[in-house]
MIDOSE-587314 format. One line per 2 residues: for each residue x, y, z of N, C-alpha, C. Coordinates in Angstrom, 2 decimals, decimal comma. Layout:
N
X Y Z X Y Z X Y Z; ...
This chain:
87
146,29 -49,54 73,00 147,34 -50,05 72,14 147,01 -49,77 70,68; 145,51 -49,66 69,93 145,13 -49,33 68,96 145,82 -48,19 68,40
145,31 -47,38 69,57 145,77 -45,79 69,24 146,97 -45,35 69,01; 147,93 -46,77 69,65 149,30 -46,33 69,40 149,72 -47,33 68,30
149,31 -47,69 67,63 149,09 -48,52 66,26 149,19 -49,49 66,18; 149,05 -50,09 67,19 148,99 -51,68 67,09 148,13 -52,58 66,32
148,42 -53,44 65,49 146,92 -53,17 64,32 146,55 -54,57 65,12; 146,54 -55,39 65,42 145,78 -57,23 66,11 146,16 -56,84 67,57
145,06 -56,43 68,50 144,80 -57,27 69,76 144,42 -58,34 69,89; 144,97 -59,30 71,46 144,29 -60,31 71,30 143,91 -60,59 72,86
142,81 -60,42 72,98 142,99 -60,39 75,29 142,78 -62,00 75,79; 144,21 -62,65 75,93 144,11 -64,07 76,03 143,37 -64,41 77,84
142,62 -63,29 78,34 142,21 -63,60 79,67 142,98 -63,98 80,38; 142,74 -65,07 81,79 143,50 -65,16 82,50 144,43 -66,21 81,80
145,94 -66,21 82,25 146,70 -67,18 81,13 148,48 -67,17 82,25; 149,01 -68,17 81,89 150,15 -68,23 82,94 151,35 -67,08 82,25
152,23 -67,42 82,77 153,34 -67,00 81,93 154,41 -67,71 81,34; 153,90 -68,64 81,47 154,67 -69,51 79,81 153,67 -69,43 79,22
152,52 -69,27 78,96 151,68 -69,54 77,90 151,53 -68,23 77,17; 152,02 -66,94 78,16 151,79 -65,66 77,12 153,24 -65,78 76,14
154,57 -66,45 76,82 155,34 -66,90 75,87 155,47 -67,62 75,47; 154,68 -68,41 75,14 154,48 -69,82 74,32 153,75 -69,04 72,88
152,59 -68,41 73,32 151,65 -67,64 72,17 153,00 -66,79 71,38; 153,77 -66,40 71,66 154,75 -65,99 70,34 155,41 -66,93 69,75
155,84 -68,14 69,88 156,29 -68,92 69,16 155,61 -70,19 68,73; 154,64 -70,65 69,56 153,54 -71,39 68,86 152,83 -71,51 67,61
152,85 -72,65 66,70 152,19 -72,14 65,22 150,80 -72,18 65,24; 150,74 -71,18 64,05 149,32 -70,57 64,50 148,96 -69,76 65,21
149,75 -69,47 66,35 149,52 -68,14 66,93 150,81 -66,94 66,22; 151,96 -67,43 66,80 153,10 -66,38 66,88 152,96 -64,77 66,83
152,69 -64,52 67,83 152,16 -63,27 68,35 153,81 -62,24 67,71; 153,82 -61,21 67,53 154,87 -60,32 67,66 155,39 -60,36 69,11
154,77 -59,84 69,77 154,63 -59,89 71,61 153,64 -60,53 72,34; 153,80 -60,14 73,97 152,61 -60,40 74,59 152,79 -59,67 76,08
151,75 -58,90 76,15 152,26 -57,88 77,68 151,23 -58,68 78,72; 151,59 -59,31 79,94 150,71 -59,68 80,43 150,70 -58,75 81,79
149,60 -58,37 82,84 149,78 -58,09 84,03 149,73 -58,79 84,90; 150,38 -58,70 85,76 150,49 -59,61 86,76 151,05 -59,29 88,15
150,06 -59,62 88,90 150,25 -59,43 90,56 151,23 -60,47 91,29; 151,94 -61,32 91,28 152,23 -62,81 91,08 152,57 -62,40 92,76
153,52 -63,73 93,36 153,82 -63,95 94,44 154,76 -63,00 95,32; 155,42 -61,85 94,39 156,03 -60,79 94,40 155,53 -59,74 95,53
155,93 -58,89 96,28 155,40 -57,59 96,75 154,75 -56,81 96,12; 153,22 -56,23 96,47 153,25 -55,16 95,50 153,78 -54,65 95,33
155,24 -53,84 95,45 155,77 -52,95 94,36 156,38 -53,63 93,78; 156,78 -54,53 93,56 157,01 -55,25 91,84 155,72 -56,09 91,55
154,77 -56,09 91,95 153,68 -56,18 91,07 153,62 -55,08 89,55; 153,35 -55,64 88,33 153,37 -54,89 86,80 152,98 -55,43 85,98
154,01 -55,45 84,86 153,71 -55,82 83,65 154,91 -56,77 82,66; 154,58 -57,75 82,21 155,72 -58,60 81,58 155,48 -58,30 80,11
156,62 -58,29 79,91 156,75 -57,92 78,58 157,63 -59,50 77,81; 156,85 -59,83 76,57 157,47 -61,36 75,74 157,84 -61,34 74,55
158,76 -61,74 73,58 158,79 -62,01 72,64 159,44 -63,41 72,02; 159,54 -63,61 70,58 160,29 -65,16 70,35 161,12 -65,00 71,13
161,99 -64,20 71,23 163,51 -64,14 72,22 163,54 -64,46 73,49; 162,11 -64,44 74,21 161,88 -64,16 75,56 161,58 -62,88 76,19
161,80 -63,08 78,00 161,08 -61,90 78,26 162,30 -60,62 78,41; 161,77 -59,46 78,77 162,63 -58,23 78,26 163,81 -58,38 79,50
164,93 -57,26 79,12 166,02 -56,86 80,01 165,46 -55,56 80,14; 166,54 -54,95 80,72 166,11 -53,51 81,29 166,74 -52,82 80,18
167,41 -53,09 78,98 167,99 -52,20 77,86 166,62 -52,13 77,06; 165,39 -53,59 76,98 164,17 -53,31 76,22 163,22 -52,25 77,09
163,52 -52,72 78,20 162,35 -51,86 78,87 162,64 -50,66 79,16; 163,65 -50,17 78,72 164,13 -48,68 78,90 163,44 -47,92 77,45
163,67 -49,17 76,17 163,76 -48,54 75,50 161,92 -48,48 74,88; 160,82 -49,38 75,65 159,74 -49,03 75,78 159,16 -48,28 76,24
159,76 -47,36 77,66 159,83 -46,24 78,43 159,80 -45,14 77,28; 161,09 -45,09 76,72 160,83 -43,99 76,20 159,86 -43,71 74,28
159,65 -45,37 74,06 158,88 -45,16 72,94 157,01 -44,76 73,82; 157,01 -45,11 74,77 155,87 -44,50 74,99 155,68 -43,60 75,61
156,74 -42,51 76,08 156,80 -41,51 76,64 157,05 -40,41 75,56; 157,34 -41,17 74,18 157,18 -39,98 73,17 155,78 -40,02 72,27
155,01 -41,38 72,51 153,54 -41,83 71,77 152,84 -41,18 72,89; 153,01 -40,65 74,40 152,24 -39,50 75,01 152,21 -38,34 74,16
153,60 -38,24 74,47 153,96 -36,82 74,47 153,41 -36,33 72,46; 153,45 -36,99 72,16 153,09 -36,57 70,70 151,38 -36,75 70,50
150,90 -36,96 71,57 149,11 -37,38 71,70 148,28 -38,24 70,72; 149,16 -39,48 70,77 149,29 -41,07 70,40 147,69 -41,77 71,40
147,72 -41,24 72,32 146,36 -41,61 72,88 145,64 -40,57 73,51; 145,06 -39,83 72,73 143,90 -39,15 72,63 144,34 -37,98 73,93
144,78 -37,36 74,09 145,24 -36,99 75,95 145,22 -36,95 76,88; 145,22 -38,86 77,06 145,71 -39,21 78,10 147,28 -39,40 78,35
147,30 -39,54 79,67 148,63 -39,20 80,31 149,03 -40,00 81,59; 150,38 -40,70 81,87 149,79 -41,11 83,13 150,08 -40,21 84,08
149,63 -40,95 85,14 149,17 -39,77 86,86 150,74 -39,82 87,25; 151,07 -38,49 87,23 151,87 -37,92 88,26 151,83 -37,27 89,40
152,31 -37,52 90,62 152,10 -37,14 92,11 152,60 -35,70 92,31
């Protein structure tokens, strides 16, 4: 996330998911975001990644539009050249 300029990490360990959205609107914290992973009670194939902000968590118009901001922070070699695995 550095590499793609994120200037404050913060790795809140293991943590629920109200509390990774609590950490954006909480004072004293108010994170910009918070991506957590998570395996939850779900099937693995929707096992991933949550995405948070003050607003809450994303729709598929944000997460489309994170798709393609990091499919151009690849493609422009935003992290060193790595890439993810294609089959």
């Amino acid at each position: 996330m550095r590499l793609a300029g994120v200037e404050k990490v913060v790795d809140c360990g293991m943590a629920t998911t109200p509390a990774m959205f609590m950490a954006t609107i909480t004072e004293g914290w108010e994170f910009t975001g918070s991506i957590m992973i998570t395996a939850s009670h779900l099937p693995p194939n929707r096992n991933g990644l949550k995405f948070f902000t003050k607003e809450g968590g994303t729709r598929k118009s944000d997460i489309a539009q994170i798709i393609e901001v990091a499919n151009d922070s690849v493609e422009a070699g935003a992290f060193g050249g790595w890439a993810p695995y294609k089959a």
